[in-house]
Every structure is written in C-alpha cells, then in structure tokens.
C-alpha positions as CSV (number, residue, x, y, z in Angstrom):
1,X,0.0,0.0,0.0
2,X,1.2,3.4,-0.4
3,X,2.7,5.5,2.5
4,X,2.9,9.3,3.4
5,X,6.1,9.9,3.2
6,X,8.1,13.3,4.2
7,X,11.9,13.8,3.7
8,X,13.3,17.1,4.7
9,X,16.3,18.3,2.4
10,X,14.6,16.0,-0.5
11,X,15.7,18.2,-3.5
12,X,19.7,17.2,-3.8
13,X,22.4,14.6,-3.3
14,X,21.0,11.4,-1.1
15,X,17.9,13.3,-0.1
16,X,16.8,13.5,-3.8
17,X,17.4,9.8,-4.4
18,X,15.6,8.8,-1.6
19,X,13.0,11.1,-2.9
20,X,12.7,9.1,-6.2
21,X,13.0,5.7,-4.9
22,X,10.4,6.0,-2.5
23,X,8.1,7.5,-5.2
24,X,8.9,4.7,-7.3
25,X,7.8,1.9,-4.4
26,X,4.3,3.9,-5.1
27,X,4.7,6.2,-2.0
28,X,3.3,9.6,-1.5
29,X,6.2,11.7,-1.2
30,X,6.6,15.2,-0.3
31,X,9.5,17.0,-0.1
32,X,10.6,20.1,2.0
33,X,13.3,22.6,1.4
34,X,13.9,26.3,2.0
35,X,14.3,26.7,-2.0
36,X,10.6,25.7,-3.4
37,X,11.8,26.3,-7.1
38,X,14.6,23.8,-7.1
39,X,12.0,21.3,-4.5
40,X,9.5,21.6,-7.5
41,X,12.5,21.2,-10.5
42,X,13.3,18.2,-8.6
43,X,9.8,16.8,-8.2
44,X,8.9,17.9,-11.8
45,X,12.5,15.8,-12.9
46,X,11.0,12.8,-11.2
47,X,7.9,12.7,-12.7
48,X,9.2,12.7,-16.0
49,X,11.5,9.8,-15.3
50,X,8.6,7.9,-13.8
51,X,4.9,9.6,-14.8
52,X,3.5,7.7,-12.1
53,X,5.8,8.8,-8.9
54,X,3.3,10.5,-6.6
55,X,5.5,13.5,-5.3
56,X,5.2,17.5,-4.0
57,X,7.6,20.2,-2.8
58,X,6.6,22.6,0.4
59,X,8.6,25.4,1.1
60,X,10.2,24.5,4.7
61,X,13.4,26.6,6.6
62,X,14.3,24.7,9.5
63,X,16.4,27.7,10.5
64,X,12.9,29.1,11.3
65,X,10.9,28.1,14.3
66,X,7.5,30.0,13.1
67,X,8.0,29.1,10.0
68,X,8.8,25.3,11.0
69,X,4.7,25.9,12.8
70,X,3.4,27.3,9.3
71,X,4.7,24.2,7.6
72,X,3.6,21.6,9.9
73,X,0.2,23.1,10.4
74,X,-0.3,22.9,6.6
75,X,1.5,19.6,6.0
76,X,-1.2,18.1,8.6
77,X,-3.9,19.5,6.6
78,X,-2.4,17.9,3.4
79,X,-1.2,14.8,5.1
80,X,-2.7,14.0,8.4
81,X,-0.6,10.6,8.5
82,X,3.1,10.4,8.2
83,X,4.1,6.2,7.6
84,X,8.0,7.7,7.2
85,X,9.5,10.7,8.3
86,X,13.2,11.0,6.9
87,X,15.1,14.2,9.0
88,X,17.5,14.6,6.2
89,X,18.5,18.6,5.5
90,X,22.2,19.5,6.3
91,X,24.8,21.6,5.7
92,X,28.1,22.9,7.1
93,X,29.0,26.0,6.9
94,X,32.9,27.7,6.0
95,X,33.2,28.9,9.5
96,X,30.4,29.4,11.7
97,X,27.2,31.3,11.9
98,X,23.9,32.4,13.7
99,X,20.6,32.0,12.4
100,X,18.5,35.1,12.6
101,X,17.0,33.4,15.8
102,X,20.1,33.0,17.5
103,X,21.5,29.4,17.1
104,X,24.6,28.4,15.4
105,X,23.3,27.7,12.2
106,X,24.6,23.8,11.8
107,X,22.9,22.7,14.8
108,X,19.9,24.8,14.7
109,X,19.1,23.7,11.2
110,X,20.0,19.7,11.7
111,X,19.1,19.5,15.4
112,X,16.9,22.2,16.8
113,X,14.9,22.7,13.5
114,X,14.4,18.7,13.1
115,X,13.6,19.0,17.0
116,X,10.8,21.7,16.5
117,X,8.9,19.4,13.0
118,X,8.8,16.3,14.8
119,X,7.3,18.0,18.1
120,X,4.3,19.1,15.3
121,X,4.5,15.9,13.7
122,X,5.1,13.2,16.3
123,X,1.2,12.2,16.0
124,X,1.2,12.3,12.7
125,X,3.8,9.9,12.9
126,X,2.4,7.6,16.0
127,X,-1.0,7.4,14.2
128,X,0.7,5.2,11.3
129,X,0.0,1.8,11.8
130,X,4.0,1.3,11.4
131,X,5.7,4.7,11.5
132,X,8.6,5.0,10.6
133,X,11.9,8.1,11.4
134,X,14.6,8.0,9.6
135,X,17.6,10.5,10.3
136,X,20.9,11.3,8.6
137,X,23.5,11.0,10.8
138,X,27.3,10.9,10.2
139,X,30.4,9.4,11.1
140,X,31.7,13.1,12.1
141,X,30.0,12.5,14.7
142,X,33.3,11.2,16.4
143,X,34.5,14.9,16.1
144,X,32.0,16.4,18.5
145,X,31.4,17.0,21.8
146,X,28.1,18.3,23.4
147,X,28.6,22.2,24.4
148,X,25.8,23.6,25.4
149,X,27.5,26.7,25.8
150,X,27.9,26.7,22.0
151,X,24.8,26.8,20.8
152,X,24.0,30.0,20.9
153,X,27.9,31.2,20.2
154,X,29.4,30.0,17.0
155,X,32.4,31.5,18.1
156,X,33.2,29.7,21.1
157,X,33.9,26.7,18.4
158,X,37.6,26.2,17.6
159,X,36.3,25.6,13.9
160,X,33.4,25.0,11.7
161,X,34.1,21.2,11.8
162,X,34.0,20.6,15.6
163,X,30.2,22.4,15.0
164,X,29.3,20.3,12.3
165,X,30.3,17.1,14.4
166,X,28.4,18.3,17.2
167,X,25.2,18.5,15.6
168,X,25.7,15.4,14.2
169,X,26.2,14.1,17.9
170,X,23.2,15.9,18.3
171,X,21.4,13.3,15.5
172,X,22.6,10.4,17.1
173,X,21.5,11.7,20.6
174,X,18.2,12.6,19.6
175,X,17.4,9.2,17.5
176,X,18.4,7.3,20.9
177,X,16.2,9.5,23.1
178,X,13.0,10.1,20.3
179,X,13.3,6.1,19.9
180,X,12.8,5.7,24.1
181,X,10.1,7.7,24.1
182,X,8.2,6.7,21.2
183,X,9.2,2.8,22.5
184,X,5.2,2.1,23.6
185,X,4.4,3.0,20.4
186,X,4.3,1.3,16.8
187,X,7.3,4.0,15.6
188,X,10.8,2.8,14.6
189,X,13.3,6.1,15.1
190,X,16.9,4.9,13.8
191,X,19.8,7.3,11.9
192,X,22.6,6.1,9.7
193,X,25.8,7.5,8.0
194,X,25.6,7.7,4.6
195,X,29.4,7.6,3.8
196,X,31.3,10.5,2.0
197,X,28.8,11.7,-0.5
198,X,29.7,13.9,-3.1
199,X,26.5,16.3,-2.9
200,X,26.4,20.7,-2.5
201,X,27.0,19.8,1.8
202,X,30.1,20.4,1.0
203,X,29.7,23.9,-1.1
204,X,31.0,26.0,1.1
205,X,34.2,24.4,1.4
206,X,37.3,26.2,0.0
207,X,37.7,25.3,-3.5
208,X,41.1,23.2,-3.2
209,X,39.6,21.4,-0.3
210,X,36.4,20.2,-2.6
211,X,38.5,19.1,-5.1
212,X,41.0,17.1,-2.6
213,X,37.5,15.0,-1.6
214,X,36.6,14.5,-5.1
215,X,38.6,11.4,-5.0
216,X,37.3,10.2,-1.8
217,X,33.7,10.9,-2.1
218,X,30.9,8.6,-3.0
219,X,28.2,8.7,-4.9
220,X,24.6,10.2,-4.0
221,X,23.2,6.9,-4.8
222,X,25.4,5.1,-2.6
223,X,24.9,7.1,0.3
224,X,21.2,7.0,-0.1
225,X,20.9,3.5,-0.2
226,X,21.0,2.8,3.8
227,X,18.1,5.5,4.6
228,X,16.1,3.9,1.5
229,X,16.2,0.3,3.6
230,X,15.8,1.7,7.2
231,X,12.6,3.5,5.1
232,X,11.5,0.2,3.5
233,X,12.7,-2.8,4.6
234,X,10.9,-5.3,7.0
235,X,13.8,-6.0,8.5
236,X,14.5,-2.5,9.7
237,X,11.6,-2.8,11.9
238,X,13.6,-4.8,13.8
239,X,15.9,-2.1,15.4
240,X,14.9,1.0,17.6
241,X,17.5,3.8,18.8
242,X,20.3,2.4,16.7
243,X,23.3,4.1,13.7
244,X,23.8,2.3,10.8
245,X,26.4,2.2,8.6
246,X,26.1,-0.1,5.6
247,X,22.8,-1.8,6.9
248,X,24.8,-2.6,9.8
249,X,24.3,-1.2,13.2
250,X,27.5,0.4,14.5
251,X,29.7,1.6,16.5
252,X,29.6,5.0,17.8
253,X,31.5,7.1,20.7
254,X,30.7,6.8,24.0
255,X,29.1,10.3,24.0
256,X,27.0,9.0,21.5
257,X,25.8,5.7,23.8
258,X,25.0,8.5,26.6
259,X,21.4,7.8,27.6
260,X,21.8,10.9,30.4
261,X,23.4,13.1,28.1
262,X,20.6,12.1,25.4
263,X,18.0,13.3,28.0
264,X,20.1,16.3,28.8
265,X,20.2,17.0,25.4
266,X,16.5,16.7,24.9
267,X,15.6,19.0,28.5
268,X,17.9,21.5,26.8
269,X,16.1,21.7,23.4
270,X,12.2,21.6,24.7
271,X,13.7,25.2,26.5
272,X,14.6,26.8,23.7
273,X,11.4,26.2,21.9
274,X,9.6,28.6,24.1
C-alpha cells in the first residue's frame, strides 16, 4: 500500500534519491526545502523519469521556528498521516554562523529545526499503523562533543568542523532519546551514516579542499541506499535507537551511547522552543 512519506532536504544529493526511490515503491512523497523552485524542478524531474511517482515540494526553513509551525500546520492538513519521516537537511558552513534566531546555524538547522517538526509531527507519525523516522546522521560525529554553551555562540567553536560534528552528535543523541520515548508506540526512530557523498553539503568548502574529496567521495546513490532500507525494509523494523552504517548497526562514541546526556540533550532543546 502506499505511504505518506516526508523527507526534509529532499531536492539534492542522497535526499533526492531517496526522494525518487520511494516514489517509485508507489509512495506519497513530499519533499521540503527552504528553495521551493529547485523542491519543485526536482519533483517535476522525477515525474518525467517515472509519470507515475506521486511526489510534491513545500517550502520549509528549519532555520525558522515560526516558519517550522506554518509548515507543519499545513503539512497536517495535506497529510494527516506520516508512515515515514526521513530528517534529512544539512549543511556545514565555512566557519560558523547564527541563524537570525540565535542558534549556530549547523545545529539549529539539523538539530533544533528537526527538533521543533517532529514535536508538530510526532502524531502524525504515532498514528501510522508502522511509523517509521529516519535520520541522517554521520560518522563526524566522532568529532563532537556536546557544548551547550555553544549553541548560541558560534564563536566559542575552535572551527566550523567541531560544530558540524556536534550537531551530528546531536542526530545520534536525539534518534536514541525520540526512539525511548516513542518505545510504547508502533514508531521505529533509527539514523545512519551515509558515507562520504559527493552532494552541495560540501559547497561552502574552499575550492582546493572540494577538489581534494573529489577522490574520496561517493556517490549520491550510494549514500542513499541505507536510509532507503531503514525507510523500506521489513527488517529494519527490527531495530529502535540504533546508527547504521552499511545496513549494519554500529559503533559510535561513548558520548553518542550516553542515555543521560541524550536526556540532557532533549531538556535542553524543549527550553529553547519557548
């Protein structure tokens, strides 16, 4: 049967492959970016691959907490079911940022932003008969380390990567903790690395740098292909709270494993949505 399916970050790189390959399983698929023109290219570009892929673009900026509200509000009304949420958007900035609202901008887009949608959408979700939450994750997590203190002051970071593994500490942390909450329900919350993709994450990146990863980096079809079987597969089901890597569950840091810190972590981001 077809699914509702939302994926966040949907029109390039691994988020766009998802995109089509869910579409082609016969899902509903809507995906949600800041930039609604390239969203709807992308969905457009799908369609005429496969005429039958059922798939939209909404305007979404996770940077955005009101405009976060205004998208869920209308999602609901569109989509009053969610079978598969996939927390995908990213970025990393070339030294860091605020967002207008105060937050440094990695972590407030691919924590607190993700945070905010799945407080609007968590029933959404839970009303599925098998819901399912997929986030992108990343072995860079290894580079982080939980500083509160941080998130409201880019500076204090030593450089833009320590920022960028932090929030993606933050994705692993907030998988664990969303998957112990939602455990008396019928929801599956897991996050996975998707390796070294070659996508526009990276755009910001000095020139001689991007071309130094050139030979490293995978493909976005590659990358995609765990979060399309933790989306899909009956197997998946089978895991709660875990990082995948390969279809694999892994290894992570400790800080990662930290059930306290994963609750701290949580206290800490319900405050700032006041």
């Amino acid at each position: 049967m077809a699914r509702n399916v939302l994926i966040t970050g949907g029109n390039s790189g691994i988020g766009r492959e998802m995109a089509a390959a869910l579409a082609a399983r016969g899902d509903h698929v809507i995906i949600a970016s800041r930039d609604l023109a390239r969203s709807q290219r992308v969905a457009d570009e799908i369609r005429q691959d496969d005429p039958d892929a059922e798939i939209e673009a909404m305007a979404l900026d996770l940077g955005d907490f009101t405009d976060i509200d205004r998208f869920a509000e209308q999602l609901l009304q569109r989509m009053p079911t969610i079978d598969v949420l996939i927390l995908n958007a990213g970025l990393y900035t070339h030294g860091t940022r605020s967002l207008p609202n105060g937050l440094e901008a990695m972590i407030g887009i691919m924590h607190f932003g993700h945070f905010r949608l799945v407080q609007k959408l968590r029933d959404a979700v839970v009303a599925a008969p098998a819901g399912r939450i997929v986030v992108t994750a990343s072995l860079a997590h290894r580079l982080g380390r939980l500083r509160f203190e941080t998130f409201d002051a880019p500076r204090k970071h030593w450089a833009a990567v320590f920022a960028y593994g932090q929030a993606k500490l933050a994705n692993i942390l907030f998988t664990r903790e969303l998957a112990r909450r939602l455990a008396d329900t019928s929801v599956t919350v897991n996050c996975f690395h998707p390796g070294p993709v070659a996508t526009g994450l990276w755009s910001e990146l000095p020139v001689i740098i991007q071309r130094a990863l050139g030979s490293v980096l995978i493909g976005p079809a590659e990358g995609a292909d765990t979060g399309i079987w933790l989306a899909t597969a009956e197997e998946a089901r089978r895991f709660n709270g875990e990082y995948f890597v390969k279809r694999q569950p892994a290894r992570t840091t400790a800080a990662a494993r930290d059930m306290d810190l994963a609750a701290a972590l949580w206290r800490e981001s319900e405050a700032r949505m006041t």
